[in-house]
C-alpha positions as CSV (number, residue, x, y, z in Angstrom):
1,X,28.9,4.2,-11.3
2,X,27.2,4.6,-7.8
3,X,27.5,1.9,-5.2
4,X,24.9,-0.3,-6.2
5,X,24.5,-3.6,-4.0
6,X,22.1,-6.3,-5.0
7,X,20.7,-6.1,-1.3
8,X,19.3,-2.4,-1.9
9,X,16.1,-4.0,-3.0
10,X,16.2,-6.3,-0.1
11,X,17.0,-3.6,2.4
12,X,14.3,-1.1,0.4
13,X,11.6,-3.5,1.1
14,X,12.2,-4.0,4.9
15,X,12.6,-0.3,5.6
16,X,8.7,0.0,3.8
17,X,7.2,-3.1,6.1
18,X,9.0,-1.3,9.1
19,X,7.7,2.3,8.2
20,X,4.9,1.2,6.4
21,X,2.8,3.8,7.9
22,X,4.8,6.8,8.2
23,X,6.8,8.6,5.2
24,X,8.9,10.5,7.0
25,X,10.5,7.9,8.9
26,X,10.7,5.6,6.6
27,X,13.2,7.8,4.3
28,X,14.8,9.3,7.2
29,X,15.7,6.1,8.5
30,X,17.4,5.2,5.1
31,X,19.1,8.4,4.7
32,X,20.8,7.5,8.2
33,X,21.5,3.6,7.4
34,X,24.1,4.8,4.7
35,X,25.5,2.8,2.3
36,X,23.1,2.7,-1.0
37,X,20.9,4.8,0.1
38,X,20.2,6.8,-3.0
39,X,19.0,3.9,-5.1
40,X,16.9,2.6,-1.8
41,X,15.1,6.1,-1.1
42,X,13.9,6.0,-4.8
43,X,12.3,2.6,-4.8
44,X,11.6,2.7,-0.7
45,X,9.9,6.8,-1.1
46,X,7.4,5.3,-3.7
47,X,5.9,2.1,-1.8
48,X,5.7,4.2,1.2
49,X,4.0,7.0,-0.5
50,X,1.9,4.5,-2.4
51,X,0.2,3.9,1.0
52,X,0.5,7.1,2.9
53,X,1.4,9.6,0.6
54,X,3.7,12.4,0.7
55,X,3.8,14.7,3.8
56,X,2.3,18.5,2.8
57,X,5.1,19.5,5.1
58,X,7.7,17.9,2.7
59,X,5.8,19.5,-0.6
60,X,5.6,23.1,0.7
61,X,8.9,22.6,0.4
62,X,9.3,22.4,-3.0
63,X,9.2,25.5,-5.8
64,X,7.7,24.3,-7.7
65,X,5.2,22.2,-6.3
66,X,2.2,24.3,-7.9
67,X,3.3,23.4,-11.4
68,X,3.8,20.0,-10.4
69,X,0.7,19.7,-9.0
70,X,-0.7,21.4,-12.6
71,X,1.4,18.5,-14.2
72,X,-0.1,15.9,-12.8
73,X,-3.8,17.2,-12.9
74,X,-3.1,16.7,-17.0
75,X,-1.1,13.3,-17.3
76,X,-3.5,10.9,-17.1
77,X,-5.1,12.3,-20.4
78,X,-2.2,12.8,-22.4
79,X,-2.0,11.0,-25.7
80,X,0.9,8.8,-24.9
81,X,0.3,7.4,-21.9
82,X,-3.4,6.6,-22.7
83,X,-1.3,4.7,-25.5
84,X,0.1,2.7,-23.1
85,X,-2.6,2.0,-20.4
């Protein structure tokens, strides 16, 4: 299994009060604080972008960001998840 340390979550949460306002910096400075950084970036990426949002600069990047984009246009009507909300 990965190195998973009860302390992530603890570590995730002060890396989004210290970068609370800026995306980038917030994950870069977890990608350089090593350890568990995997499992942090996951939960620390989504609080962050919960408030800021995802740099364009970082989604150009992806292939297939269209299609994502597409995706996402569509979830909140499908069938399932309006069974669950």
């Amino acid at each position: 299994t990965a190195c998973y340390l009860p302390e992530s979550f603890v570590a995730a949460l002060h890396f989004a009060w210290k970068y609370h306002d800026d995306f980038s910096m917030a994950v870069l400075a977890n990608a350089k604080a090593g350890g568990d950084n995997c499992h942090r970036g996951v939960v620390l990426g989504s609080i962050v972008a919960m408030q800021t949002g995802i740099p364009e600069t970082w989604l150009r990047k992806l292939r297939m960001m269209e299609k994502l984009r597409c995706d996402i246009q569509v979830l909140p009507n499908h069938k399932v998840l309006k069974r669950v909300i």
